[in-house]
N, C-alpha and C positions, 0 to 999 in steps of 0.2 A: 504494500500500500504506500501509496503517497504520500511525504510528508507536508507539510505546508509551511511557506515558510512565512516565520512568525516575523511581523514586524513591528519590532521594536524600536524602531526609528517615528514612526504615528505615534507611540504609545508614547513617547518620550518628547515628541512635540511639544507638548503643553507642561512638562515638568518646571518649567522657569515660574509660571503665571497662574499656579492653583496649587491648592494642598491634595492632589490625589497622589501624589505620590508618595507623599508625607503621612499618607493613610497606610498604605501598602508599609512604611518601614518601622510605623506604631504596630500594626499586625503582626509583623515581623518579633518587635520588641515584646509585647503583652501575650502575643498568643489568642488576641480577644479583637472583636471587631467595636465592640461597644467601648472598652478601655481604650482603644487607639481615637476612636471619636471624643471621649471625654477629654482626653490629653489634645486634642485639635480644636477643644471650642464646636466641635460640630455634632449635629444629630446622628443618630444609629441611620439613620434610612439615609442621610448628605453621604455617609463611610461605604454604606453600600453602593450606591449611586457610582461614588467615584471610582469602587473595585469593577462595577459594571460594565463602566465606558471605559475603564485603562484595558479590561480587558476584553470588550468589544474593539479598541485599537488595535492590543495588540493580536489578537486573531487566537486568543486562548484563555482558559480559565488561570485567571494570577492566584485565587484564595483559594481553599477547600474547607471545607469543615470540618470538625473532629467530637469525638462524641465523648462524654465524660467531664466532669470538672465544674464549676457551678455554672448552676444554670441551664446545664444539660448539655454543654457543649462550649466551643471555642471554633478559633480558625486559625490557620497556617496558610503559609506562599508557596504554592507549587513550586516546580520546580522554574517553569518556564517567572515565574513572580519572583524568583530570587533571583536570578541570573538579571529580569529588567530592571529591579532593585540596585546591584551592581553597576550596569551602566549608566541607571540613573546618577551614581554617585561618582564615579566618573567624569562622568559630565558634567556636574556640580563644581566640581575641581578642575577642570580644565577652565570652564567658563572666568569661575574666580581670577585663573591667571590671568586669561586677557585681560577683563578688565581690571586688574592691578596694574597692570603694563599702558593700560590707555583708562586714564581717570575721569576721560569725559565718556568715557561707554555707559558708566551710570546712568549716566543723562538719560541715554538712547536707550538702553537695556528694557524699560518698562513697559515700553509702547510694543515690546516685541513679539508680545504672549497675546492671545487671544481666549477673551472667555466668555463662554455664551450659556443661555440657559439651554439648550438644546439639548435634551438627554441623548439621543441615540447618533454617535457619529461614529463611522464607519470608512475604512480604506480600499477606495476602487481603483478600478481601470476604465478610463471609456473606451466604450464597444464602437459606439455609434453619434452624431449628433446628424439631427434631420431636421426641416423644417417639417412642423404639424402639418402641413398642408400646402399647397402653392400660394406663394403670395402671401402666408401667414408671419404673423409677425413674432411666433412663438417656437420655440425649437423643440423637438424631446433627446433629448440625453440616457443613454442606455448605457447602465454601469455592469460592473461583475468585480464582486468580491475573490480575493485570491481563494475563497474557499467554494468560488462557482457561483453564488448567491446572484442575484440578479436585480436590480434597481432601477425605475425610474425616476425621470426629473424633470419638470417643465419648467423653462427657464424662455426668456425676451431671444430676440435673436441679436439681441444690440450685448446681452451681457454672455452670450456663448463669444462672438467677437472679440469682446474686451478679454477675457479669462482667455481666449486663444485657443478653446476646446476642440481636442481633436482624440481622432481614436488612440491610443495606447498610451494617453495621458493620467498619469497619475493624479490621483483629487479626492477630497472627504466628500462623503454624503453626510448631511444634517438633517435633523426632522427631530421638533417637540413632540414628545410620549402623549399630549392632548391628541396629535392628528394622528394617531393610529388608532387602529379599532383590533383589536384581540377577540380572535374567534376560535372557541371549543370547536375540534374534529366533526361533534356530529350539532357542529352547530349551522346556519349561514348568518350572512353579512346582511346588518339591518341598514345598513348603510346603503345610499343611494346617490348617483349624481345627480345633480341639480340639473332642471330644464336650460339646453345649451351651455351647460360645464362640457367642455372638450377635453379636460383633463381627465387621462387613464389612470387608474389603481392599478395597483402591483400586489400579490402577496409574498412573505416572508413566511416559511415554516421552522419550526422549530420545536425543542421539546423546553417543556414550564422551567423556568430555573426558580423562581417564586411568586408568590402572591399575594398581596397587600390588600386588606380587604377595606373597603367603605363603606359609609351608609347608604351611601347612592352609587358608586360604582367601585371595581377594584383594579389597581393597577398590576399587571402582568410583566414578567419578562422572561424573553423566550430565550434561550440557549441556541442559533444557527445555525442549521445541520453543517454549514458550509462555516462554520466557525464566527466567533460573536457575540453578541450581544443587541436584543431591540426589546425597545420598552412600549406600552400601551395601555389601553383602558379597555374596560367588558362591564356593560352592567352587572347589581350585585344581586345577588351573587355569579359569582362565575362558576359557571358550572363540572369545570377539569381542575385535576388537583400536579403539583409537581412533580415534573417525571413524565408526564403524559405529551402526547401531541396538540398544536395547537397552530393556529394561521394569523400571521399580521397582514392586516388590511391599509393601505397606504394610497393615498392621492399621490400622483405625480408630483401636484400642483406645492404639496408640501416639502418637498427635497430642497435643502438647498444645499448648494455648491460652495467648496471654497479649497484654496491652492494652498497647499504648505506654503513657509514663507513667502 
């Protein structure tokens, strides 16, 4: 079988301009997801959140759980989560050098990280960019995850130009966990386009990695057969439990694009 190769270079993109990595090496230190969120100032769900998306980046599971100890359990860093942990800190130290060597890189340093509310971002390849139609002023963008996954994206045609979109170009997918819709196996999609929405949906399948329940809906996140990580919502209750199978339902219209550096 295949390996896939992990990349740690996404995953490590936003280590300058967030505490997710700083999650990952409280994990590390505690053994506990909730002790690494206490020592950061942040909630148990911001700690999971950020193991999510580092490891929706980098194309593998970084945490595991472990059973025993209070509370019923802990967690540990895979393997693939120590080895990113390592470069991360690397990285760290190299950065430092320069700018000790150039003292006005401080200046510049801050504006370099990007942070977005966006739960679910992911590392593609473009397949394809086409105009919707002749004459249309709207493009579709067809991605593929290195683990085969497949993505759409409706995007202007004035900002496929600008970005430079072309096929075998490297580029994140973005999309808020509001615009997905999380659909049980034997469930369908109550979801519907709008009279004249021309934008296509895509599904994402995957098996539950959890479930966050509410009193009106509960937020899901799927595991990506093709490697990942995608978060979304299902009325509550939702009717699959974790470990099962399950489909993300995605608008085109909600993908957005954006270029490493």
């Amino acid at each position: 079988m295949n390996k896939r190769r992990l990349a740690y270079d996404d995953a490590l993109g936003h280590a300058i301009s967030d505490k997710r990595i700083e999650v990952l090496r409280g994990i590390a230190l505690t053994g506990s997801i909730s002790s690494a969120a206490r020592a950061l100032g942040i909630s148990y769900k911001a700690a999971w959140q950020a193991v999510e998306t580092l490891s929706g980046l980098a194309g593998a599971p970084l945490v595991e759980r472990t059973v025993g100890g209070s509370g019923g359990g802990g967690a540990r860093l895979t393997r693939q989560g120590e080895q990113l942990l390592v470069l991360a800190e690397e990285l760290a130290l190299a950065r430092r050098a320069v700018l000790s060597r150039h003292a006005a890189g401080e200046a510049l340093s801050g504006g370099l990280g990007l942070r977005t509310s966006m739960r679910n971002q992911i590392a593609c390849e473009v397949e394809s960019c086409e105009p919707m139609a002749a004459h249309d002023p709207m493009a579709l963008v067809r991605l593929r995850t290195a683990g085969g996954d497949v993505l759409l994206s409706q995007i202007t045609q004035e900002s496929a130009d600008l970005l430079g979109i072309a096929p075998g170009m490297r580029i994140h997918a973005l999309c808020k966990a509001a615009a997905v819709e999380v659909i049980a196996a034997d469930a369908t999609s109550n979801a519907a386009s709008a009279p004249g929405d021309a934008a296509p949906a895509f599904f994402l399948g995957g098996h539950i990695r959890r479930v966050s329940a509410g009193e009106r809906r509960d937020e899901v996140t799927l595991e990506l057969e093709g490697g990942g990580m995608w978060a979304g919502f299902a009325p509550h209750p939702f009717p699959a439990a974790e470990g099962e199978w399950a489909q993300a339902r995605v608008s085109a219209a909600a993908v957005v694009l954006a270029l490493a550096g």
